[in-house]
C-alpha positions, 0 to 999 in steps of 0.5 A: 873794752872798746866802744863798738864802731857803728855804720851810718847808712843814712849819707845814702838815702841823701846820695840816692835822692839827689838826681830827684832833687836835681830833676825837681829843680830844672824842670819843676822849681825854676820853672814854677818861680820863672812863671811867677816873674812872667806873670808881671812882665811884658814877655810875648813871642817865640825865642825872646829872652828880655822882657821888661816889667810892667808899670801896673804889675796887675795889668796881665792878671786884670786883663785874663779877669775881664776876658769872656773867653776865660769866663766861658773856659772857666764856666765848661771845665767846673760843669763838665767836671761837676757832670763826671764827678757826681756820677764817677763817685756815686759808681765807685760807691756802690762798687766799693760797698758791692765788692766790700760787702763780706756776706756776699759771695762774689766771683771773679771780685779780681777779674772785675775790678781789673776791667773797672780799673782797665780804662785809667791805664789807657793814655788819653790821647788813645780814649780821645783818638777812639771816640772821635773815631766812634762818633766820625761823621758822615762815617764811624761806628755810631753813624754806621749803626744809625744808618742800618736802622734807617737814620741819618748821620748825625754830626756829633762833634759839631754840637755843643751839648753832644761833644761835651757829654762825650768829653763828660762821658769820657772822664767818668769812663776813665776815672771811676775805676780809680776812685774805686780802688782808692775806696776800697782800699779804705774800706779794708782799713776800717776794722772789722770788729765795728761791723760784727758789734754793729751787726749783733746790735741789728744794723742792716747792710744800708745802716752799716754803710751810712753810719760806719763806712761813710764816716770812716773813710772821710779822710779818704773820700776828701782825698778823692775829691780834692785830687778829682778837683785839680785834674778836673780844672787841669783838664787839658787832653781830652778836650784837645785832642777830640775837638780842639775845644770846639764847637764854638768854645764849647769845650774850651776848658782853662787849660786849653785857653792858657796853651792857646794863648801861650803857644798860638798867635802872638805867644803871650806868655805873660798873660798865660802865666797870669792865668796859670797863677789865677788858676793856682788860686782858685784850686787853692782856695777851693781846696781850702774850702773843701777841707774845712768844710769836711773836716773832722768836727769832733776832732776839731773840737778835741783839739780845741779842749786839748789847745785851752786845757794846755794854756790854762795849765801854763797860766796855774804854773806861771801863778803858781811860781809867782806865788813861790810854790 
């Protein structure tokens, strides 16, 4: 009897990815790569093609280092980002424990999480339209309110520390339901034989959270905060469409500085592309930071036991077939 003819359905997977493959390397690769070369060239203006590069090939990167105007950008978006962090989480931690909490008999568990979640779908361009309606002056919905209790209008889009709270405000607005969900989705994960054992052994609700859901959802929570990390240094929207970072710089934020120096002005893309790189480098090495900090420390000494029991045991083998045995 003859072998059985079998049918290979793996040359579609390749055929279905290929207008991916194609998308990536016209609007993502090439221009990433393209970046890369600017950044060491003499490229400015709209439309110009040819470019040369330069003698120093640092000269673009040394010039967005000592500029102050991207020290002061770089300074508003880690605040502004650390100012919505800190509370986005701490909210959808106690959201996650309250909505995970299985002795508690919560209603409409589904109807809230969808209006927690609510603002993340909105586009931001929509979140910065609305509150920049809400805090118009001399006339808005907060000046409006002012006014009926005897108050005067207040310009709050012109000082510096009530624009970047409403920017700070914003953010958190619009990301904690997202952080939640992602938490609670861990949450579920953890097996739920650890709580029942560690509530026989007489943990309450508190040493329960602490010592079982914290540490089983470290993976997690370095996922949000790493992911919260790069869109807060990439924060470009919200800034730009409610003040067009001002007042006076207040919330220029990085990605606000490289668009401006690139697309106002005199169109230095070379040193936009610099400072994109620079950028890059810094989310990188935080990153980098940031996993070795929150690493698994009794994993990571496993391995080491696991990497160092290995090459002994190729050492004994190397000895032992000298030895002839």
């Amino acid at each position: 009897m003859g072998k059985r003819k079998t049918i290979s359905y793996a040359r579609y997977g390749y055929i279905f990815s290929i207008p991916f493959v194609i998308t990536f390397l016209i609007f993502s690769l090439y221009p990433i790569f393209y970046t890369l070369v600017v950044g060491f060239t003499d490229l400015q203006g709209i439309a110009k093609t040819d470019f040369h590069f330069l003698k120093n090939p640092f000269q673009n990167f040394q010039f967005v280092l000592t500029s102050d105007t991207f020290k002061t950008s770089l300074a508003n978006t880690a605040g502004m980002w650390i100012c919505n962090f800190i509370p986005q989480l701490g909210m959808a931690l106690l959201l996650t424990a309250w909505y995970t909490d299985r002795r508690m008999r919560i209603r409409g568990k589904g109807a809230f999480k969808v209006i927690v979640y609510l603002p993340n779908i909105i586009t931001a361009a929509t979140i910065a339209i609305l509150f920049k309606s809400l805090f118009g002056y001399p006339m808005g919905p907060v000046n409006d309110f002012l006014n009926r209790i005897g108050k005067d209008s207040v310009y709050f889009l012109n000082n510096k520390m009530s624009t970047r709270a409403i920017v700070v405000f914003i953010q958190f607005w619009m990301w904690y339901g997202y952080t939640m969900v992602t938490l609670i989705s861990a949450v579920i994960g953890i097996d739920p034989g650890i709580f029942e054992a560690a509530e026989l052994d007489g943990a309450n609700r508190w040493q329960q959270f602490w010592r079982i859901t914290i540490p089983c959802i470290r993976p997690i929570m370095l996922f949000v905060l790493v992911t919260s990390m790069i869109g807060g240094l990439n924060m470009f929207d919200i800034p730009m469409l409610l003040n067009a970072g001002g007042p006076d710089s207040a919330t220029m934020t990085v990605s606000l500085w490289i668009y401006n120096l690139a697309f106002t002005g005199k169109h230095q893309y070379n040193r936009a592309a610099a400072a994109s790189m620079l950028v890059f480098t810094i989310i990188l090495i935080l990153s980098l930071i940031l996993f070795y900090i929150l690493r698994d420390k009794d994993e990571a000494k496993a391995l080491k036991a696991r990497k160092r029991e290995a090459k002994e045991r190729k050492m004994q083998e190397k000895l032992y077939g000298k030895a002839g045995f």
